[in-house]
C-alpha positions as a Markdown table, in Angstrom:
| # | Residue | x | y | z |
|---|---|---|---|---|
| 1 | Unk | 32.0 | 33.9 | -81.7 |
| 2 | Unk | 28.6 | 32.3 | -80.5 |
| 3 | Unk | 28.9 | 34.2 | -77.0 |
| 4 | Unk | 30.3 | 37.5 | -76.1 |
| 5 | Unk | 30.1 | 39.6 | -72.6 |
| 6 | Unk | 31.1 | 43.2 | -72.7 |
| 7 | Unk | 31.8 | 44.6 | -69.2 |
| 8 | Unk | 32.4 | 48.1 | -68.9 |
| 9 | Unk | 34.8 | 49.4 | -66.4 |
| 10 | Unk | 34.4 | 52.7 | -64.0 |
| 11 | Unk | 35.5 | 56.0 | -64.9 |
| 12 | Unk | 38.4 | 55.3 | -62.6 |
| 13 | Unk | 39.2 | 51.7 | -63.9 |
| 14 | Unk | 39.4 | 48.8 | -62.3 |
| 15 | Unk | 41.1 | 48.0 | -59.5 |
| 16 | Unk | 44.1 | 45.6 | -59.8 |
| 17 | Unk | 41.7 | 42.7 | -57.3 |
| 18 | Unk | 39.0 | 43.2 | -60.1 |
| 19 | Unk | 41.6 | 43.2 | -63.0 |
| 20 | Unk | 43.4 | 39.8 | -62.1 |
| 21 | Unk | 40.0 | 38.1 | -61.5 |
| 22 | Unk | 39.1 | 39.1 | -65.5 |
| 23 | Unk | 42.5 | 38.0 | -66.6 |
| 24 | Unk | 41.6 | 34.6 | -64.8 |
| 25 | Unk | 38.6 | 34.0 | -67.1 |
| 26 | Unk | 39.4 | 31.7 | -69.8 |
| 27 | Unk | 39.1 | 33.4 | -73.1 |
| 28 | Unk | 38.9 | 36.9 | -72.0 |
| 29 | Unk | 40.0 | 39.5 | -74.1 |
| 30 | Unk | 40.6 | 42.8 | -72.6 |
| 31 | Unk | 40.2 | 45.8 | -75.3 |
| 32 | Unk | 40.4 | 49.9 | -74.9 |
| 33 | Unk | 38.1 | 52.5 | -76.4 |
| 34 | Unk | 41.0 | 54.9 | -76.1 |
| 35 | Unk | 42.2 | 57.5 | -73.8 |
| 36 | Unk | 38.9 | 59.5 | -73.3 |
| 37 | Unk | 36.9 | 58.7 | -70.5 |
| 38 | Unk | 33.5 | 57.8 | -71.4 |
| 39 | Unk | 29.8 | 57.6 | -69.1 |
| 40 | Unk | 29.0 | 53.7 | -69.0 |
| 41 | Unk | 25.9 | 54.0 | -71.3 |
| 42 | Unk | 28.2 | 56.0 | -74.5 |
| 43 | Unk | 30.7 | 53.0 | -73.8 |
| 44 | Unk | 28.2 | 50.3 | -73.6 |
| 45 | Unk | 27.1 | 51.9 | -76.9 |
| 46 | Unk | 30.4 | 52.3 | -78.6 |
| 47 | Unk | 31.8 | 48.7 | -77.4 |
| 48 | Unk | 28.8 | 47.2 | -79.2 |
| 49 | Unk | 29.2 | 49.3 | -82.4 |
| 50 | Unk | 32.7 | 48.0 | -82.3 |
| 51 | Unk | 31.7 | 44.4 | -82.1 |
| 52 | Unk | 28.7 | 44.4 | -84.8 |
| 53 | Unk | 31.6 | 46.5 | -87.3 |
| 54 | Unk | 33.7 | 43.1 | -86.4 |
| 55 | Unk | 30.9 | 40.3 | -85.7 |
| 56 | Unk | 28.1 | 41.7 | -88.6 |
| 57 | Unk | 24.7 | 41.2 | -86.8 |
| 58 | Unk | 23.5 | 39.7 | -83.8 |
| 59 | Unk | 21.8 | 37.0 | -86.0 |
């Protein structure tokens, strides 16, 4: 992957307007951090320690 956006939903998810516009972008990829419902800075934080397990490091 040379470029990767994470975007981080609202505590109530996204509406279905917002949800059909992300599954119009090419070569999104739409993952869950599970059932808990999480602040936006713990999921920012836990969606990129999930991509650097995956990816290794940013360099």
């Amino acid at each position: 992957i040379s470029r990767a956006a994470v975007v981080i939903g609202p505590e109530g998810g996204f509406s279905p307007a917002e949800r059909s516009r992300i599954d119009g972008l090419q070569n999104s990829l739409k993952l869950s951090l599970g059932p808990r419902i999480l602040r936006a800075d713990t999921a920012a934080i836990a969606a990129l320690t999930c991509y650097q397990s995956v990816c290794g490091d940013w360099t």
